[in-house]
N, C-alpha and C positions, 0 to 999 in steps of 0.2 A: 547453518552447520553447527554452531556453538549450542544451541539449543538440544540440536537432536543427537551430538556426540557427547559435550557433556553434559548436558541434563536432562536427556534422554524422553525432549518431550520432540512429535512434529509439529512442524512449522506448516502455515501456509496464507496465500491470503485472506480466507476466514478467521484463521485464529491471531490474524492483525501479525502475521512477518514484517509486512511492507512497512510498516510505521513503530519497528524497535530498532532502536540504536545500540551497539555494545559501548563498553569502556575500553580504552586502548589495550588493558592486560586481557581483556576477555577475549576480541580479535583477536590474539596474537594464540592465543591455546590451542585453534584450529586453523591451520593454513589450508588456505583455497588452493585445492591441484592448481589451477593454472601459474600460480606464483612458486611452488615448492620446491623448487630450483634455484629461488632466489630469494635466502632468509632476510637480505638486507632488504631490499626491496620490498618484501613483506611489510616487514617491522615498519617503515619509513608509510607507506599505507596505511596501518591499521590505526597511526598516528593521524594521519591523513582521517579518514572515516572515524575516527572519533571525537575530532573537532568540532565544538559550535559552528567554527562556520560551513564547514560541509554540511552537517547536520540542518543548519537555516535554508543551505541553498536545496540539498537534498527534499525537503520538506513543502518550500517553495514551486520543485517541479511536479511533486506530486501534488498537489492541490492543482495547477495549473494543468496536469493531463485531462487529455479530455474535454477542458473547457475551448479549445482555439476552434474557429471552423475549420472541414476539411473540405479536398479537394474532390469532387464525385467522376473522379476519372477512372475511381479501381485497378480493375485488375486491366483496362484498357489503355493503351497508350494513345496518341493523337489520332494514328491512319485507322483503329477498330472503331474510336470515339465518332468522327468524322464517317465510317461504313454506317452505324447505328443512327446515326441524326441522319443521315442521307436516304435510310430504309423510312425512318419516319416521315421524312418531309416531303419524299418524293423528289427530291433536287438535290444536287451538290448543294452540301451546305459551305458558305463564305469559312476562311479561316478562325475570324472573328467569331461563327456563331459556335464552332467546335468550342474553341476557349472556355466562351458563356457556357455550353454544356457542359464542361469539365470542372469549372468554379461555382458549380452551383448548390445555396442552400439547401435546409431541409424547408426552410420558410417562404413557401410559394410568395408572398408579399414582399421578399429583399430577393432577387434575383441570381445574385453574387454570393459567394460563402461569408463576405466579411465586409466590413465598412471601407476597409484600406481599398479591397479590388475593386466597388465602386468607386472611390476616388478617384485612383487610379484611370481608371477605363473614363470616366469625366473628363479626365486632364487631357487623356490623348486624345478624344472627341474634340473638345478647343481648340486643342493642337490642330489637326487635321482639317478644321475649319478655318484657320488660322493662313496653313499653308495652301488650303485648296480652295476655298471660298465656303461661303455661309452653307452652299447649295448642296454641299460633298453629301453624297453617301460616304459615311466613313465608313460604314459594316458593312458594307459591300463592296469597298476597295481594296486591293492589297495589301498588307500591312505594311507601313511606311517608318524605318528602320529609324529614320531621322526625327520623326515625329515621337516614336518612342521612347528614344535618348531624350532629347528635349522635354518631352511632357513628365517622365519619371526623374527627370534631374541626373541623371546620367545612368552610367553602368556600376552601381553599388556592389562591393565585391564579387565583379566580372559576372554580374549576370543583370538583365535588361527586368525591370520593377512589371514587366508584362509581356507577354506572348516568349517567356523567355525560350529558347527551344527551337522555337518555329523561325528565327531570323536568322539567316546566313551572316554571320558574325563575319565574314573573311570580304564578304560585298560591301559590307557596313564599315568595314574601316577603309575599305579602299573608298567608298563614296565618302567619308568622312575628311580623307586627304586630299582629292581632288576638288573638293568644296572649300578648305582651308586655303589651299593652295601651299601648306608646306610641305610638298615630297621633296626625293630628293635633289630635285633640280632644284627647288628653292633653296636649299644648302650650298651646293653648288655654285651659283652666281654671288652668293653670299663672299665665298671662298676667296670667287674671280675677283671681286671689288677690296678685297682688301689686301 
């Protein structure tokens, strides 16, 4: 906006918008409608966005777009993913194989979009072998909510390191309590003995 109101050139990202910085007074010349209700707020912003370190981290995400893998689930959610693999295969596909289609590269030779969800998907194969025996089909069993938890190392800011979505979260803690054995009756006799 400073460009094209006061110095009366367009901007865009050809002509490199995305990667100019103002100075705190140049900000402050043109206020963005959505703030212009609120001068201090502005000012307190433009302070903000003309900082080194805005400017480092600003700079840092844009080098970084683009590069992370994505996810090839689109414009599909699990039950259209799951209709589409089912059209191809000829069978209900397993839970497990929807996931693998929705995590998948552009690089037919890495299977997964990223190193992490191969690891991932490793751990909980162990896992499942671990709990079910050497012999488990694990891609063709259920998903097992416990094996989850355990092979990602829990629920890292309230969501499961895999199949997050697809796990009845509300089954998963009740199996979680009944396995510990501290619901509330274990409180309770706690109470009685003291």
């Amino acid at each position: 906006m400073y460009y094209q109101q006061i110095l009366g050139q367009k901007m865009n990202k050809k002509t490199g918008a995305s990667s100019i910085y103002l100075r705190e007074e140049e900000y402050r010349k043109v206020v963005v409608p959505w703030m212009s209700n609120r001068p201090e707020a502005y000012a307190a912003w433009c302070g903000v966005w003309a900082s080194e370190a805005f400017q480092q981290k600003s700079k840092s995400h844009r080098d970084n777009r683009g590069t992370m893998p994505n996810h090839t689930f689109g414009g599909d959610n699990f039950t259209r993913k799951a209709k589409r693999l089912e059209a191809q295969l000829g069978r209900e596909p397993t839970p497990i194989e929807v996931w693998e289609a929705g995590h998948r590269g552009s690089d037919p030779s890495n299977p997964l979009c990223s190193q992490t969800q191969r690891e991932r998907l490793a751990a909980y194969a162990e896992e499942m072998k671990d709990r079910h025996g050497e012999d488990c089909d694990w891609r063709t069993m259920p998903i097992d909510a416990q094996a989850v938890h355990k092979s990602g190392g829990g629920k890292a800011h309230g969501r499961f390191s895999l199949f997050d979505g697809m796990i009845n979260t509300t089954d998963f803690r009740a199996s979680r309590r009944s396995a510990s054995g501290s619901g509330s009756s274990g409180r309770s006799s706690h109470r009685e003995a003291a």
